[in-house]
Backbone as a chain_set.jsonl record, in Angstrom:
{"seq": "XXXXXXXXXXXXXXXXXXXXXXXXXXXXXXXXXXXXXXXXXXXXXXXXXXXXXXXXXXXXXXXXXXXX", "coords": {"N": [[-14.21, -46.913, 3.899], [-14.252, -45.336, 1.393], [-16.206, -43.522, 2.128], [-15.327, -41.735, 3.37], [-12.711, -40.567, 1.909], [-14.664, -39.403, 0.277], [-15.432, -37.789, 1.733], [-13.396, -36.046, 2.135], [-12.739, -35.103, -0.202], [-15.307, -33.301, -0.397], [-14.427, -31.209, 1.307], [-11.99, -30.417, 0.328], [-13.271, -29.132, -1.969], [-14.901, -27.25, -0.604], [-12.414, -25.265, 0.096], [-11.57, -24.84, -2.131], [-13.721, -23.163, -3.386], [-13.676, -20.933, -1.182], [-11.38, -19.955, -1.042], [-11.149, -19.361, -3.905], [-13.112, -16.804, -3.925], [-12.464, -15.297, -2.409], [-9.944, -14.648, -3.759], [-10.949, -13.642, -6.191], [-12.192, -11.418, -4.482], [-9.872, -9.848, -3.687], [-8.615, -9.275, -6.404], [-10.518, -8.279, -7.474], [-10.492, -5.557, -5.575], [-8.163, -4.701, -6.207], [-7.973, -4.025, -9.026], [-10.536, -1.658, -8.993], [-9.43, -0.13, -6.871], [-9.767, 0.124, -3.894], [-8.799, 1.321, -0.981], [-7.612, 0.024, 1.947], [-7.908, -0.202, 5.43], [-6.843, -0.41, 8.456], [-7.157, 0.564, 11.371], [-4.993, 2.9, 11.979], [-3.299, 1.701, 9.905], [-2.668, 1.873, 6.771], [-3.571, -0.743, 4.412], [-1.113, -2.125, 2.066], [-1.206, -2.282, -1.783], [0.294, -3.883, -2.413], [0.296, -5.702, -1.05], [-1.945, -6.934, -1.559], [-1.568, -8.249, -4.213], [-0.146, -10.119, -3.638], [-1.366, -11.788, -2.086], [-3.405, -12.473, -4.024], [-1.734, -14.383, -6.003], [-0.745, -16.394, -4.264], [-3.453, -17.177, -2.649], [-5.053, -18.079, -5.763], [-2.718, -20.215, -6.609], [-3.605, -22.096, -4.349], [-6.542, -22.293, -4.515], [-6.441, -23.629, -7.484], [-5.099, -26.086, -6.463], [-6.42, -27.137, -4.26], [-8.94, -27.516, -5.97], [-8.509, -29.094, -7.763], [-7.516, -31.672, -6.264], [-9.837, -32.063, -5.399], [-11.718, -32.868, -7.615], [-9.95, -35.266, -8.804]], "CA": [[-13.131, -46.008, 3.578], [-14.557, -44.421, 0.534], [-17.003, -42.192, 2.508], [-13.711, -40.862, 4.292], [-12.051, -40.198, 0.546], [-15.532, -38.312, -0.334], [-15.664, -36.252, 2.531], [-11.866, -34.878, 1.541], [-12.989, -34.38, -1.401], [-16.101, -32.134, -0.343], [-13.818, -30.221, 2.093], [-11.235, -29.687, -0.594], [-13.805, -28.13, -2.712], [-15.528, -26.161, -0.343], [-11.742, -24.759, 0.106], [-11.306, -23.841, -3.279], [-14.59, -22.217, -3.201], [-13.601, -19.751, -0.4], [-9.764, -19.67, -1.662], [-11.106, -18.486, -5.362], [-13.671, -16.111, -3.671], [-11.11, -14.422, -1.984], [-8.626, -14.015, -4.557], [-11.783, -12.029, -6.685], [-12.471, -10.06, -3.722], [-8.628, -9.396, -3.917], [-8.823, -8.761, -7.87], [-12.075, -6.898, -7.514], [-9.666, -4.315, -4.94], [-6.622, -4.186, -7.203], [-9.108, -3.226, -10.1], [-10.948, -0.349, -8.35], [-8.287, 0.536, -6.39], [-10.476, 0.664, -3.102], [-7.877, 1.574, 0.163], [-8.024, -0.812, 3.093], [-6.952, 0.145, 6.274], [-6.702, -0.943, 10.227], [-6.446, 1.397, 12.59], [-4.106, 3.829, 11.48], [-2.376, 1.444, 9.16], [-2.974, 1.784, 5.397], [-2.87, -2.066, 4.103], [-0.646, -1.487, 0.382], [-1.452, -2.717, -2.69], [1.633, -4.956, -2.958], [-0.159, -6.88, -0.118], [-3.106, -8.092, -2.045], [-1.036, -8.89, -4.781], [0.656, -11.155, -2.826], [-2.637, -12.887, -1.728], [-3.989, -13.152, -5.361], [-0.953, -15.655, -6.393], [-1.441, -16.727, -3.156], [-4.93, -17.801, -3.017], [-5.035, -18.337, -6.363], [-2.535, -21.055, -6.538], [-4.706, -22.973, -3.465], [-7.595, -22.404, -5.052], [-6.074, -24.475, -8.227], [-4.499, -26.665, -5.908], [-7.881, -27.771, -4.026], [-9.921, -27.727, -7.171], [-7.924, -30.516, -8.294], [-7.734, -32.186, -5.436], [-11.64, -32.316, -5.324], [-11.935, -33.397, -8.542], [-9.485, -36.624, -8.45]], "C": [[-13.503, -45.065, 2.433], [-15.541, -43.189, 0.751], [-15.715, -41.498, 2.89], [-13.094, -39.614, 2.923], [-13.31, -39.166, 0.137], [-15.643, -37.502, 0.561], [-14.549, -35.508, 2.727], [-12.3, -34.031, 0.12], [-13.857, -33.023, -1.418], [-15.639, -30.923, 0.423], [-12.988, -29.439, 1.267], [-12.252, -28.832, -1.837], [-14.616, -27.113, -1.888], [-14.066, -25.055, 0.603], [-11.786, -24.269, -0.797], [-11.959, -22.634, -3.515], [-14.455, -20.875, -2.474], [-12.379, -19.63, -0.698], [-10.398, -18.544, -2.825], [-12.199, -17.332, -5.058], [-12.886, -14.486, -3.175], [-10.077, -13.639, -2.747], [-9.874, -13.468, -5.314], [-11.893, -11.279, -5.862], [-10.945, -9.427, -3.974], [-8.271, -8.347, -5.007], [-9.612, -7.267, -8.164], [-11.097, -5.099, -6.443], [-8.664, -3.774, -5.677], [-7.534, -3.054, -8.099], [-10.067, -1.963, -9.431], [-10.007, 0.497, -7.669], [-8.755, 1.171, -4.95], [-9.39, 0.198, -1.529], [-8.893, 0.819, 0.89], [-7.369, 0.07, 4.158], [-7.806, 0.032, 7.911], [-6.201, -0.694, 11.41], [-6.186, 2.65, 11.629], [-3.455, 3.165, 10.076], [-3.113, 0.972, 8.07], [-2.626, 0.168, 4.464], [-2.483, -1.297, 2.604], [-1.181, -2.678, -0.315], [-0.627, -4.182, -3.341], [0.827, -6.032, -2.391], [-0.942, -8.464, -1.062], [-2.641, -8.701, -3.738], [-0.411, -10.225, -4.671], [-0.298, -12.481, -2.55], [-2.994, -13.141, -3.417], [-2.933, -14.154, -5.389], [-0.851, -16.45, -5.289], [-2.431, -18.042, -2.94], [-5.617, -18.557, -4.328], [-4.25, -20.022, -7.309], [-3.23, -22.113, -5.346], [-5.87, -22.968, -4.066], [-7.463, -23.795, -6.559], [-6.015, -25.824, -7.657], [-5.768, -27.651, -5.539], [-8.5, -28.142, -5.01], [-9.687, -28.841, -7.421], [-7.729, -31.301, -7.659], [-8.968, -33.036, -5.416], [-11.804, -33.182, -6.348], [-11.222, -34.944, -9.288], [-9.724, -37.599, -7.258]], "O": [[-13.034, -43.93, 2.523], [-15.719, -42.225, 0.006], [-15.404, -40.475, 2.279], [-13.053, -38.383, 2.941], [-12.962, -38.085, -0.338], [-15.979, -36.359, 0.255], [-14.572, -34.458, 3.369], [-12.203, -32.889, -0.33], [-13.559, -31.995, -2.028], [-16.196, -29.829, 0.33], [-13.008, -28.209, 1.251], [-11.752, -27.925, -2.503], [-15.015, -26.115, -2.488], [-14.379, -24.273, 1.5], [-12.052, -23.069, -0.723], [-11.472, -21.528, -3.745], [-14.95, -19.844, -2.929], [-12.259, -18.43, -0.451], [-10.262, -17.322, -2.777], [-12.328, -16.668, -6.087], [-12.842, -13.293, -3.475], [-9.554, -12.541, -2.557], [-9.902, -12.299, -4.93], [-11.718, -10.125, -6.254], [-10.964, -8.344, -4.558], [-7.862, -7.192, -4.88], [-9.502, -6.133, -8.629], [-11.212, -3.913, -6.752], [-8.365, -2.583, -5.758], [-7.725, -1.845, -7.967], [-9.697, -1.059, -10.18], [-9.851, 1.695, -7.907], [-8.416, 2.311, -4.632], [-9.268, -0.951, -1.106], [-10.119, 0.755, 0.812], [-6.491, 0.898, 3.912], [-8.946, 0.315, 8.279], [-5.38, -1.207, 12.17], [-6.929, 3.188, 10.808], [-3.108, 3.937, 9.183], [-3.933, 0.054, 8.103], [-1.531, 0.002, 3.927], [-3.082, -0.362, 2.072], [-1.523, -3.742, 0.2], [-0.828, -5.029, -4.211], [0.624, -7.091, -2.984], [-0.828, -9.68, -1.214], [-3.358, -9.501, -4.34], [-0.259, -11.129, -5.494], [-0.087, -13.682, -2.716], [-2.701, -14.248, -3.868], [-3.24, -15.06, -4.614], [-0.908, -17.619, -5.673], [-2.288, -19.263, -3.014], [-6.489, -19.414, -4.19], [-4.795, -20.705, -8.176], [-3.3, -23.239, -5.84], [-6.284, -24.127, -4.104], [-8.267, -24.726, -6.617], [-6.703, -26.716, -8.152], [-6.111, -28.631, -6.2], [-8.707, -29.355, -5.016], [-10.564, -29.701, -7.344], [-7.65, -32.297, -8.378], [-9.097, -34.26, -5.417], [-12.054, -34.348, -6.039], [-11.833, -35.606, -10.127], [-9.179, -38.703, -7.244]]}, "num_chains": 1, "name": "protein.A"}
């Protein structure tokens, strides 16, 4: 049973990992201020706000996870 418990653990950190990657790529867009868009449709700025607290709380979330 304790391999089981370590291989949550390595999943929950290689979540955080791509959670807190994400929310910098996010950051890194706010901060430049570099337009997305899909198709025709202009994603807004509110969006990736939304994802930083977002992602950012999962990223916490996992971390700690991993680490207990």
């Amino acid at each position: 049973m304790a391999k089981r418990g370590q291989k949550h653990k390595t999943i929950h950190l290689v979540a955080a990992i791509i959670f807190g990657t994400v929310t910098i790529v996010h950051l890194l867009r706010l901060g430049y201020r570099v337009p997305v868009s899909f198709g025709n449709w202009e994603v807004p700025f509110w969006l990736s706000w939304i994802a930083v607290f977002l992602l950012g709380y999962l990223t916490v979330v996992m971390w700690q996870s991993a680490k207990t």
